[in-house]
N, C-alpha and C positions, 0 to 999 in steps of 0.2 A: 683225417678231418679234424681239423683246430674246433675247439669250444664256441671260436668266434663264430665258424661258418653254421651253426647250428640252427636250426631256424626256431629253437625255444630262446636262445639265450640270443638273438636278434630280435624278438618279441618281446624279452624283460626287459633291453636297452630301452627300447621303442617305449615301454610302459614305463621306465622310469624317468625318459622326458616328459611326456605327459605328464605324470605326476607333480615332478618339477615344476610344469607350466602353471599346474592346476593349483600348488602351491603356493604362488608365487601371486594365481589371480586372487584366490583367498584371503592373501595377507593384504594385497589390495582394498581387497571387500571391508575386512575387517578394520581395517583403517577410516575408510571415510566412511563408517558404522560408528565408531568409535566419534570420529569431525562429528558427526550430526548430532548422535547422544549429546554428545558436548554443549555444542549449540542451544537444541531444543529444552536444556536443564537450564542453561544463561536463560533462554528467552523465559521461561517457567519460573525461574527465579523475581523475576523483573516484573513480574503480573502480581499486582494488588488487587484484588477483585473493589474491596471497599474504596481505594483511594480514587478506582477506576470510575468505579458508579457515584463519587461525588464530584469528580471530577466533568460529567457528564451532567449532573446535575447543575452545575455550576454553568457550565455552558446552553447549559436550555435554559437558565434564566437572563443569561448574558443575550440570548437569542431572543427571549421574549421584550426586553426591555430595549432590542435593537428594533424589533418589529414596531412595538410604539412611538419608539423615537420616525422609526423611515414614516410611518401613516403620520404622525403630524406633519411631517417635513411636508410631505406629499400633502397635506390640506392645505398647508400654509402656501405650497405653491401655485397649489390651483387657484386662492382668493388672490393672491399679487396677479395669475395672468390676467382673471377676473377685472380688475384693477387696471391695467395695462388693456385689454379691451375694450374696457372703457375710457380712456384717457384718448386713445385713438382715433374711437368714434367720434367724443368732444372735437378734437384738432380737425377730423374729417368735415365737420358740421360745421366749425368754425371756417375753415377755410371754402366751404360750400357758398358761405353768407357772404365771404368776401366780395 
């Protein structure tokens, strides 16, 4: 009986693909661990908390003074339809009397 036909040393072959496999998913792992670290330090780097929250701030004032602007707009256009309903009713009236 050869070393081969052994059924220990058909059991370490057996365990040392495995191994291999398990190796090989590891260095996998370890890799796009590695992608992400990376990533997630760029994106962490790129984070200003102060520039963040003035930046916001800036925008909530750019927002209020767009809200003003839209509610005039919007008053102004309800006195024109205002305006335009009555301009209407005149022509109506007028052309009633004709």
């Amino acid at each position: 009986m050869s070393n081969d036909d052994r059924p220990e040393f058909r059991a370490l072959e057996e365990l040392e693909q495995v191994l291999k496999g398990l190796s090989s998913e590891v260095s996998s792992w370890r890799k796009r661990a590695l992608k992400a670290e990376g990533e997630q330090a760029a994106l962490d780097a790129g984070y200003d908390a102060v520039a963040n929250r003035e930046r916001i701030l800036e925008l909530e004032s750019r927002n209020a003074d767009l809200e003003l602007r839209l509610t005039a707009a919007r008053d102004r256009m309800n006195e024109l339809l205002s305006r335009i309903r009555f301009l209407e009713e005149q022509v109506a009236i007028e052309e009633q009397a004709r």
